[in-house]
C-alpha positions in Angstrom: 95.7 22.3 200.7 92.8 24.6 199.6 90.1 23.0 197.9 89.6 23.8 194.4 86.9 26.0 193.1 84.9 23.1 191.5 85.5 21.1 195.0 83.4 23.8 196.6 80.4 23.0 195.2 77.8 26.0 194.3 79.2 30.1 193.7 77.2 32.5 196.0 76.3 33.9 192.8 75.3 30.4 191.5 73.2 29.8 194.8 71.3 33.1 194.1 69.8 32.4 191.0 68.4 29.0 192.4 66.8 31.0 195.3 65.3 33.4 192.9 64.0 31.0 190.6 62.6 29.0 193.4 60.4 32.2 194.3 59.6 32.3 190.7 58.1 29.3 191.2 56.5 29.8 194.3 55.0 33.0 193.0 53.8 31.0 189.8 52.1 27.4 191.7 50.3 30.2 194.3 48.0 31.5 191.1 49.8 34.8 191.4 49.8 36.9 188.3 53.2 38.6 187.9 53.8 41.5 185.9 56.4 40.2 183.5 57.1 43.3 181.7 57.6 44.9 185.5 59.8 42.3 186.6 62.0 42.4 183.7 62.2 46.6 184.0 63.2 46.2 187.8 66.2 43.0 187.1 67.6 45.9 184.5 67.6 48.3 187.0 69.5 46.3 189.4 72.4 45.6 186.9 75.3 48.1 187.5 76.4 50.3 184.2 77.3 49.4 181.9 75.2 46.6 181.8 72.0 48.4 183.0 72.3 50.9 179.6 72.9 47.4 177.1 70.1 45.7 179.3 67.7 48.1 178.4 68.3 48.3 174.5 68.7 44.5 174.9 65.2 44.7 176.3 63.8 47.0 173.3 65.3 44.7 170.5 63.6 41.9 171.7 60.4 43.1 172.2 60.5 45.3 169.0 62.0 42.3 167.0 59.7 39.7 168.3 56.5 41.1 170.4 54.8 37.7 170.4 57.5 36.8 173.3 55.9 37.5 177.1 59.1 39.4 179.2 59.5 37.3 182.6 62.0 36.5 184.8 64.3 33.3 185.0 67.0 32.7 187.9 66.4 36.4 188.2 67.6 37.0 184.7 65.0 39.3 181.9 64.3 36.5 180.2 61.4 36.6 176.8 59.3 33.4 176.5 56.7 31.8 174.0 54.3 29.6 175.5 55.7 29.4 178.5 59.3 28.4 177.9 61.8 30.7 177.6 63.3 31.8 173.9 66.0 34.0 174.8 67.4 35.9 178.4 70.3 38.3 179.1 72.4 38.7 181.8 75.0 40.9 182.9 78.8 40.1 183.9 78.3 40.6 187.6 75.5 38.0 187.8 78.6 35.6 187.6 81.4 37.6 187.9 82.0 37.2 184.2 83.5 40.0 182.3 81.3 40.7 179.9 77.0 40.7 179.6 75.6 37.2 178.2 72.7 37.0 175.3 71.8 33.8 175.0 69.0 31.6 173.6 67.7 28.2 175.2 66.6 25.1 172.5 63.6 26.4 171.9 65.4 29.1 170.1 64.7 28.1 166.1 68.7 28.9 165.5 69.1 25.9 163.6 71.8 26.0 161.0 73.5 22.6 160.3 75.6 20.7 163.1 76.5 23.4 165.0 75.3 27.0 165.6 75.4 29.5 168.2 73.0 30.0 171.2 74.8 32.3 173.5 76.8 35.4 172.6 79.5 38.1 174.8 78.3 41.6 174.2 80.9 44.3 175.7 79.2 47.2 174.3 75.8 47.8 171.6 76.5 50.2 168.4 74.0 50.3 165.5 75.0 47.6 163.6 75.1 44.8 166.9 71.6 46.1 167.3 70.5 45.0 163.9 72.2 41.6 164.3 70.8 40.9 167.1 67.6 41.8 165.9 68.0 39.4 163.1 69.0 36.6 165.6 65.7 36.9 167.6 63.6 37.1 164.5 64.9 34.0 163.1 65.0 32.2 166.9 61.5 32.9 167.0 60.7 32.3 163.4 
């Protein structure tokens, strides 16, 4: 009998991201300065279309909508962080093999409303008025 996707234990994909955040972190405890804006430009140019085109109006938004956050990189993902912990990242669908690009926000995201709230959000496509929400979104999670 095949073993079962979760018997497998990590996804290439999944397996990835830890060896990219582990040279994060090498790069980081050897006192080198990385270029965070520069690191975040070259993880959007990687992503295929049409995840490269969202990924680089994601990347405007944020940094228009909150330019206190420093762009770095986290598991390989553009990620935007205050203080040193990351706020918000993106993704896009083939970093997982999802089917769609991923916005989400980590707990130091101020998205506080009541029990329950949001912190990660499916974007297919970007029009004009997805731009302004998100826009709001970051605001607020950085508020």
């Amino acid at each position: 009998m095949p073993a079962k996707k979760a018997d497998r234990g990590f996804t290439d994909e999944e397996r990835a991201a830890m060896r990219e955040r582990a040279k994060e972190l090498r790069e980081r405890s050897r006192g080198g300065k990385t270029d965070g804006e520069g690191a975040v430009r070259a993880a959007i140019a990687k992503m295929p279309e049409p995840y490269r085109s969202m990924g680089q109006d994601l990347h405007e938004i944020i940094m228009a909508s909150a330019p206190t956050l420093a762009p770095k990189t986290w598991y390989g993902m553009p990620a935007y962080a205050r203080e040193g912990e990351v706020v918000c990242f993106f993704r896009g669908g083939d970093k997982f093999k999802e089917r769609y690009m991923t916005l989400g926000f980590n707990d130091s995201a101020k998205l506080d409303d009541g029990r329950m709230w949001p912190v990660a959000f499916a974007l297919t496509a970007l029009a004009g008025p997805d731009k302004a929400r998100i826009s709001e979104i970051v605001k607020k999670a950085v508020s």
